[in-house]
N, C-alpha and C positions, 0 to 999 in steps of 0.2 A: 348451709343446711340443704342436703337433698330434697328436691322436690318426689312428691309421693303422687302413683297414679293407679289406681287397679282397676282391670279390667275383667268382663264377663266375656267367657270364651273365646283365651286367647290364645289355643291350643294349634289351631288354624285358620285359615281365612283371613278375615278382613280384621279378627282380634289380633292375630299373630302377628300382622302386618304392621298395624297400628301400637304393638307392643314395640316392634323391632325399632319401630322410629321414635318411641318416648325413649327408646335405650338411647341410641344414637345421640338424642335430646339431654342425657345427662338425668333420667329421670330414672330414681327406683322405682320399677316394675311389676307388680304383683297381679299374677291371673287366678281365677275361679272361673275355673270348670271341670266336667264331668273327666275330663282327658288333661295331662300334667305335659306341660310345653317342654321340647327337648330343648329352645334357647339358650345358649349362656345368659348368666345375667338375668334371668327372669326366677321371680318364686311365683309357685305355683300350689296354691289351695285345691282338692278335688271336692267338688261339692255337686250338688245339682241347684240352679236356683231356685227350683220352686220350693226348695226345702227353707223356709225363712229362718227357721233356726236358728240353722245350722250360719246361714248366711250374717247373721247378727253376731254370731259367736267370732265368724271370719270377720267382717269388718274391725269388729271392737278391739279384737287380738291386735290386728294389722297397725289401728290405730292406736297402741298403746307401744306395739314395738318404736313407732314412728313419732309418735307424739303429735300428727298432724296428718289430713288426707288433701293432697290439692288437687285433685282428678279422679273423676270416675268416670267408669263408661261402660256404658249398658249395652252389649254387643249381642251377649247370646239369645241362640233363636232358629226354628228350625222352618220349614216352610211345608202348606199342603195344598194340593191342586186337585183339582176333578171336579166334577158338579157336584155342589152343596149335599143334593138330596142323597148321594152314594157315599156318605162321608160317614165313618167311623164316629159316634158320637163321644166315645173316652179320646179318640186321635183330636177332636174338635176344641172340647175341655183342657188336654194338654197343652196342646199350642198355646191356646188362650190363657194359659198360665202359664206358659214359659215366654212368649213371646211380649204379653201386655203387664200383667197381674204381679210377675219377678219383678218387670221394670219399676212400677210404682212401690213395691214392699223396698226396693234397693234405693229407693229417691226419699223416702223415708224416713230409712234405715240412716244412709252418709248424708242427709243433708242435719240430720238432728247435729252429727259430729262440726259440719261443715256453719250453720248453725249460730253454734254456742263457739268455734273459733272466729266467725265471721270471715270467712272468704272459702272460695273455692267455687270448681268448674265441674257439672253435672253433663255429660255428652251422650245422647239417645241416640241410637244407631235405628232411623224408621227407616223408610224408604219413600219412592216416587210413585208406589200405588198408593201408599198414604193419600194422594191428590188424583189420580186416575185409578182407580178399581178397576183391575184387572179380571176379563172375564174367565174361569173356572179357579181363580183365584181370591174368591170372595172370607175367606176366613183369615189369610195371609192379608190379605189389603184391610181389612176391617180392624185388625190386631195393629199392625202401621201406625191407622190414622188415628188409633187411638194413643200411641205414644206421642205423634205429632201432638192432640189435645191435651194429651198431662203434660208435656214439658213446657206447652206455654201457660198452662194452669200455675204448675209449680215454680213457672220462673218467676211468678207475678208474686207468689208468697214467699218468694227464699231473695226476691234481688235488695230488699231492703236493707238486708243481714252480707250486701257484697256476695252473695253466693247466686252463681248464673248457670241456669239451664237453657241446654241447648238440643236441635235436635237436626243429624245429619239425615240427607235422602238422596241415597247411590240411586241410581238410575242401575243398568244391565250390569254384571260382576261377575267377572269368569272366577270362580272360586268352586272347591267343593261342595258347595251350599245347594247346587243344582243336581246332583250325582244324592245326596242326602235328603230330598224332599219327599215328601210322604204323597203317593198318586193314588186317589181313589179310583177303584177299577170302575172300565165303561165302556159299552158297546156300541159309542155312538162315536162315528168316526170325526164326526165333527169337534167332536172336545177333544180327541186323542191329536186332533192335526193341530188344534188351538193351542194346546200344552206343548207338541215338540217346534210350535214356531216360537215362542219364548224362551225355550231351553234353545233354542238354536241362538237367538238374540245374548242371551245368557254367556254362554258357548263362546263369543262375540266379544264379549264386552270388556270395559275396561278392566288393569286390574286392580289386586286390592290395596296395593300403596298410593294408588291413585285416592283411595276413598281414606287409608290410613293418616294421608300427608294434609287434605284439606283435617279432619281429627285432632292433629296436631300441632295446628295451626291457630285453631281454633280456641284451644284450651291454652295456647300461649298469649290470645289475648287479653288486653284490661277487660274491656266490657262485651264478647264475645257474642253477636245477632243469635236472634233467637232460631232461623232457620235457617239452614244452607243445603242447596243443591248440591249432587256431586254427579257427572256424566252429561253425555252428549243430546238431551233430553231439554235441553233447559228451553226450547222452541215451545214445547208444550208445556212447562211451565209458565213460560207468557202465556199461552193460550188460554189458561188455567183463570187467569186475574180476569180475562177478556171475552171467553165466549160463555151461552150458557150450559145450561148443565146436558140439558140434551145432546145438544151437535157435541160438547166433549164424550157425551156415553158412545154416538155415532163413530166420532171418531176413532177411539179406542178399538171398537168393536172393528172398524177396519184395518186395522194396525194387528191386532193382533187374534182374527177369526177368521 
């Protein structure tokens, strides 16, 4: 029996990537999102996630053609930068629903399925400001660390049932994801220099088979940790367990202001 994994936009980037390697894996591949993956081998639902609906109708479908879900993964997600107070407040609300608010209606949605078969792998794509809040990036890092919080909320109510969530955090990703961000405009040159030093890091960074291959590694385990790093960051991740809150705000702010 084919193992089943669907993914949230896995049109490009770090979904696509991560889709390529569950093919590779011998796994049937099903993406939702806004944009249909030109992959072989991949089916592709066009949805939007914040639509729950519509999202339920697609799972349910998927899991009646299949009979079983053993993978999901909560990918999609857009990013926005600038200082807070210049921020689009519909652009704020978005986010916040595509980025946080999708992830918990989809943990839900497949873990009801997941559930009532008893077993299955739930995979949150957060990130590494989830633990460092990044300065003019306070809506993006708040939306993170809130997935960081539900997947270990959700893994503590779903592991009884064999079903384990988990939650990846890439550090920098050279991906379209940075060329796609939403910039609130600003006349202070100080935050325009703070934002293209991150896009620059960005720009830099590893790529997205790197963050796809730990993904898939992951979801091939029995009992799969509930948080995993991905990138060349992991120094401040120690730092993380080890200093206080302050000198990490210090630090940050020299790192990247």
């Amino acid at each position: 029996m084919d193992k089943v994994v669907i993914i949230t936009g896995a049109s490009s980037g770090i979904g696509l990537a991560t889709a390529k390697r569950f093919l590779n894996s011998g796994y049937k591949v099903y993406n939702i999102s806004r944009s249909e993956s030109n992959e072989d081998g991949i089916t592709s639902y066009i949805a939007d996630v914040n639509d729950a609906d519509k999202m339920e109708k697609i799972i349910n479908e998927i899991n009646n053609i299949e009979g079983h879900i053993d993978v999901f993964v909560n990918n999609a997600g857009f990013g926005l930068c600038g200082e807070i107070v210049d921020a689009d407040t519909k652009a704020i609300q978005n986010m916040f629903s595509t980025d946080l608010t999708s992830v918990a209606v989809n943990i839900a949605l497949v873990g009801k399925i997941m559930k009532k078969q008893r077993y299955g792998k739930i995979i949150n794509v957060s990130s590494l400001s989830a633990l460092f809040p990044l300065p003019y990036q306070s809506c993006y890092s708040s939306a993170k660390a809130g997935i960081e919080v539900l997947s270990r909320t959700a893994r503590g109510e779903l592991k009884p049932y064999n079903v384990y969530v988990s939650a990846v955090l890439p550090g920098d990703v050279k991906t379209n994801f940075t060329d796609a961000r939403i910039k609130n405009q600003s006349e202070d040159n100080k935050v325009n220099k703070s934002i293209a030093k991150f896009e620059k890091y960005e720009r830099g960074g590893m790529s997205a088979d790197k963050v796809a291959k730990v993904i898939v590694k992951l979801a091939r385990k029995g009992k799969p940790q509930p948080r995993i790093s991905v990138g060349s960051l992991k120094l401040l991740v120690f730092l993380y367990k080890i200093l206080p809150v302050r000198m990490l705000d210090w630090l940050i702010g020299k790192l990247y202001c």
